[in-house]
N, C-alpha and C positions, 0 to 999 in steps of 0.2 A: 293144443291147449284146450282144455273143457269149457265149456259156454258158460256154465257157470262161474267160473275162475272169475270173468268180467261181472259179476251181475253185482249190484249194489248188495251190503251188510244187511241181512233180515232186520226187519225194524222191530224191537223189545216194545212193550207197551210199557212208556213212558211215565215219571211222575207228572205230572202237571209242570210247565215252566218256572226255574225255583224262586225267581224273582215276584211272579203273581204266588206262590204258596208262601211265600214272606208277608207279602201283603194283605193275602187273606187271614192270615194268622194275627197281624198285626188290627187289620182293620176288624175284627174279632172282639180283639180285646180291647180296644174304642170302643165299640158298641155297646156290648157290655158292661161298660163303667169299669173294668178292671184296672184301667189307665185313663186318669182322668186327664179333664183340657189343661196345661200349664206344664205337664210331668214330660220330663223327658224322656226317650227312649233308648235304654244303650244297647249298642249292639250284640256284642257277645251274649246277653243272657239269649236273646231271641234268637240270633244263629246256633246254639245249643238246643234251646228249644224246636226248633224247623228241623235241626239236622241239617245244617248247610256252612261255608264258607261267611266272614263278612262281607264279600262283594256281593253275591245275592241278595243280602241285610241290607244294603245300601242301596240298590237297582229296587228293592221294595220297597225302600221309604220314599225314594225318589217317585215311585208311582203315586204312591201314596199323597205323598206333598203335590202330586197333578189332582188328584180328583179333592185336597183341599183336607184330609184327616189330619195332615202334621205339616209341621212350618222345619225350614230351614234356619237354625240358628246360628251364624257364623261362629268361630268355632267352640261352637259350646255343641252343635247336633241338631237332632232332631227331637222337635218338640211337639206334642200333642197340640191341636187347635182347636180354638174356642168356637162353639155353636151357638149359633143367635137363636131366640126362638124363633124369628123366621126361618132360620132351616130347618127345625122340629115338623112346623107348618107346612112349609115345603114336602119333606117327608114323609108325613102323614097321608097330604095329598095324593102325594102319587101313589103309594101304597092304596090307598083307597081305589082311584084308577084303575092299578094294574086288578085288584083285587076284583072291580064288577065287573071286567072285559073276561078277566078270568070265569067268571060263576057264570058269564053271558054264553061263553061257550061251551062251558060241564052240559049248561042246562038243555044247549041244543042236541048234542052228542049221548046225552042219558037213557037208557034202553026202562021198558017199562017193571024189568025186574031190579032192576037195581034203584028205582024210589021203591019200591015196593019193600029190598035190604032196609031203607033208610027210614 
């Protein structure tokens, strides 16, 4: 028998896991205001849209409903969630954060020609 015969299936470069490409899709169009807080969100159009099965639709709103973008509505679905503006605040916040740690380190790594581009 050839050595290879045993050797695991070459590995394909992968979509992204479909349940996080549900989510991003979805958490997307929250962001955006394209799906406001109160709206429901049915499955099929979004599994059409992704290119996926409903159970991925469902493992991503499930994630989804973890980090707090949509509520579980018994059985009516999944529903968009409403934002305080303390979350707005919150989000700003850290945005700003991540935003000067970031420029703290361009600025250390920056060669003298490239402010010189800028």
């Amino acid at each position: 028998m050839p050595k290879d015969a045993l050797a695991p299936p070459a590995r394909h470069p992968r979509r992204q896991q479909l349940p996080e490409e549900v989510a991003g899709y979805v958490r997307e169009l929250i962001l955006s205001g394209e799906v406001r807080p109160g709206e429901f969100l049915r499955m099929e159009p979004i599994a059409e849209a992704v290119g996926v099965s409903n159970t991925p639709v469902r493992e991503g709103l499930l994630l989804l409903r973890s980090e707090g973008y949509v509520k579980l509505v018994p059985r009516r679905g999944f529903m968009v969630a409403s934002f305080t503006a303390q979350d707005i605040r919150d989000i700003f916040w850290v945005q700003a954060q991540l935003a000067g740690e970031l420029a703290a380190r361009a600025a250390k790594r920056i060669t003298p020609e490239q402010i010189a581009r800028l």
